[in-house]
C-alpha positions in Angstrom: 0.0 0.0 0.0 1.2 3.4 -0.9 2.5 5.9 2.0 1.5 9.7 2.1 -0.3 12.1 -0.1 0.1 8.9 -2.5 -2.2 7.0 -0.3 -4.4 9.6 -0.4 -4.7 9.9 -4.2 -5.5 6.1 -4.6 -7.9 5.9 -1.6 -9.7 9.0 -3.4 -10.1 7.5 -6.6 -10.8 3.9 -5.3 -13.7 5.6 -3.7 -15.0 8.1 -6.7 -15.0 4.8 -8.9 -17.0 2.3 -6.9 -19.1 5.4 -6.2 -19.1 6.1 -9.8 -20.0 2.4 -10.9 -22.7 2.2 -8.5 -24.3 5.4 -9.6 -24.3 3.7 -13.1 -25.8 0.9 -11.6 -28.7 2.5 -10.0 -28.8 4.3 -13.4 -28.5 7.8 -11.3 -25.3 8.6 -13.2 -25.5 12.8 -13.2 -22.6 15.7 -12.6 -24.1 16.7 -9.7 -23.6 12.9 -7.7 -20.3 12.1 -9.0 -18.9 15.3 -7.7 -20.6 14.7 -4.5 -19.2 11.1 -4.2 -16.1 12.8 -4.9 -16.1 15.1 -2.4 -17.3 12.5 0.2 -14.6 10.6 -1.0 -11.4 13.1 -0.4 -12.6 13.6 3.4 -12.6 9.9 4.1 -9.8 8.9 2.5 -8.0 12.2 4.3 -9.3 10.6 7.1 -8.4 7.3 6.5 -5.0 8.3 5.0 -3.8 10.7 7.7 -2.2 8.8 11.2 -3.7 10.1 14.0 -0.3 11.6 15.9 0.2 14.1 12.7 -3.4 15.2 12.6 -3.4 18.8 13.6 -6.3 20.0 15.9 -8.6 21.5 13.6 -9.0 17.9 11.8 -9.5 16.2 15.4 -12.3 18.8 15.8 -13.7 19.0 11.9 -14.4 14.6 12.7 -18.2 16.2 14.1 -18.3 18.3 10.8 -17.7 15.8 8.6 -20.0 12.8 10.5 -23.1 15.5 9.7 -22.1 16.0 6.4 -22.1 12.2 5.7 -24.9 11.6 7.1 -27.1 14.5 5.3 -25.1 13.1 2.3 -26.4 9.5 3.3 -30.6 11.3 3.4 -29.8 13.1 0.7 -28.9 10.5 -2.1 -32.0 8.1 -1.3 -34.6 11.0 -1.7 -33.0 12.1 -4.5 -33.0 8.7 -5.9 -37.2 8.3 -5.2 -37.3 12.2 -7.0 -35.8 10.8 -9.8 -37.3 7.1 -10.1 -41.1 8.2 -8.4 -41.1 11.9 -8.2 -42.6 14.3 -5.3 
């Protein structure tokens, strides 16, 4: 496995691909998602990537941040989904 900022690349793109793939699955494959799944993707993998001794304070603090912006991400993609397959 890679070390440093190249971990972080490959952990990024590992994640905007599966994401990517299953947005073609679900046949919800717009701009709009894949750069969210992108953007969800660089803070977990800068999570995942970074060792905890190096992290500086503000990432210790921004973990809260980043939990409620997964989780509106998680309700988000589900009703958007119904919008697009049911409709409102």
């Amino acid at each position: 496995m890679p070390t440093g900022p190249h971990r972080l690349v490959l952990l990024t793109a590992v994640w905007t691909t599966f994401g990517t793939l299953w947005l073609a699955l679900v046949d919800a494959l717009t701009p709009g998602f894949v750069f969210a799944i992108a953007i969800a993707g660089f803070a977990v993998a800068l999570e995942l990537a970074s060792p905890s001794h190096h992290r500086p304070t503000w990432v210790v603090r921004a973990r809260h941040v980043l939990a409620v912006q997964l989780a509106l991400f998680g309700l988000y993609v589900p009703l958007r989904l119904y919008d697009l397959y049911v409709g409102f």
